[in-house]
N, C-alpha and C positions, 0 to 999 in steps of 0.2 A: 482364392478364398478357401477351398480346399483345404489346400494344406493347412493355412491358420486355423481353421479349426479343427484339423486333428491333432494341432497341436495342443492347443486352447483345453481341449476336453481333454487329451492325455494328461492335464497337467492337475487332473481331477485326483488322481495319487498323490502326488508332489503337495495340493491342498491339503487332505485329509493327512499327511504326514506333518504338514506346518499345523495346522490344527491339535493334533497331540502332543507336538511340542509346547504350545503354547499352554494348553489344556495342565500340562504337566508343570511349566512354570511358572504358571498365573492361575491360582485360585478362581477358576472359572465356572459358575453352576452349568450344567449339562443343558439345561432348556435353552441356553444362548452359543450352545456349539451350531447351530448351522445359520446363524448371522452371522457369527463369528467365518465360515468355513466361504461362505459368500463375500463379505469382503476380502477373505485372504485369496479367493477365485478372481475377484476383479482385480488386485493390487496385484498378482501374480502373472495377470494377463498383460496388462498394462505394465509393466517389466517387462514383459516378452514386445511389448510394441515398442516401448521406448528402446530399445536393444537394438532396433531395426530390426526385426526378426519376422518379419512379414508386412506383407502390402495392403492389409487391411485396416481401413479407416478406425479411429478412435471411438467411434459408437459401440461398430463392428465388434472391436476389441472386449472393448466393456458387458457388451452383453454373452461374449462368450464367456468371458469372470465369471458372470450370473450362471450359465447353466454349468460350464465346471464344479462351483461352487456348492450347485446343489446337486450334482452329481455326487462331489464328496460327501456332502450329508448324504445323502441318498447311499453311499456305501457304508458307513456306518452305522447308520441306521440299520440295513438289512444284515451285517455281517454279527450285530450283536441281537438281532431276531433270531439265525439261526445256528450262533452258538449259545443260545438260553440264557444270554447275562441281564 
């Protein structure tokens, strides 16, 4: 279980990069980027399950989406706190 979630949570970049793509191609207002960042956390995880990519159950999986997800919000958030925008 380890490993899945170091993977799960490393995939908190990979989120917050799929999020500005989307952000970027989809007229999205900013208040719905971290729903947005949260599902793209669960669907990314659950990619990573269906892949075979680790031994952890399908809950397991999901709720790792969930904190990736707001992990990427949560980097966002803080990275445009402390460059002033």
């Amino acid at each position: 279980m380890e490993s899945e979630a170091l993977i799960g949570l490393a995939g908190a970049g990979v989120v917050m990069g799929l999020v500005a793509a989307v952000r970027q191609a989809v007229n999205i207002p900013a208040r719905f980027t971290p729903i947005l960042a949260v599902g793209l956390g669960i669907g990314w995880n659950l990619a990573l399950k269906g892949a075979e990519f680790g031994d952890a159950g399908w809950g397991a999986t999901a709720i790792l989406g969930v904190l990736s997800g707001l992990s990427a919000a949560g980097l966002y958030s803080g990275g445009k706190a402390v460059s002033g925008q």
